[in-house]
N, C-alpha and C positions, 0 to 999 in steps of 0.2 A: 345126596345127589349133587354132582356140580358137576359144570362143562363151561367153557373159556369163562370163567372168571365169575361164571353163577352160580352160587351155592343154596341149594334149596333147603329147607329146614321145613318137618310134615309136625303139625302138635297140634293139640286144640285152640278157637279161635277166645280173644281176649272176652272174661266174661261168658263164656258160653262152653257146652259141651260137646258142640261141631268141631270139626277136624278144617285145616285150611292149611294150604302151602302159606309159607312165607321165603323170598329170595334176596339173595344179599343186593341186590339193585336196589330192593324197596315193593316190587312189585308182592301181591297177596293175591291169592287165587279165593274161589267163592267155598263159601262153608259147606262142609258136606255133612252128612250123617257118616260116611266110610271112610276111615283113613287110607285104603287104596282109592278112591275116588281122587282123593286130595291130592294122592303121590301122583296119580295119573296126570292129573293139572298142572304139578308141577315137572312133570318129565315136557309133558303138550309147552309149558312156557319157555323152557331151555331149546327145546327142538325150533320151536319159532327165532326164538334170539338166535340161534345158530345158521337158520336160513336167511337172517340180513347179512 
């Protein structure tokens, strides 16, 4: 996923078998059990950055 300049990346979190966005800003979203959960976080965080 990416939009103005943020590219999302969905994998599991460090150490763990939760699922978590990671975005080329730096920002992480919270661990899930679903990796559509994750994706969804990370769609929700680009859509925000795109409303500043």
């Amino acid at each position: 996923m990416s939009s103005n300049g943020h590219h999302v990346f969905v994998g599991t979190a460090r150490g763990s078998s939760k699922y978590q966005f990671v975005c080329s800003c730096g920002a992480r979203g919270w661990q899930s059990n679903s990796y559509t959960s994750a994706q969804q976080m990370g769609k929700e965080h680009i859509r925000k950055r795109q409303a500043k």
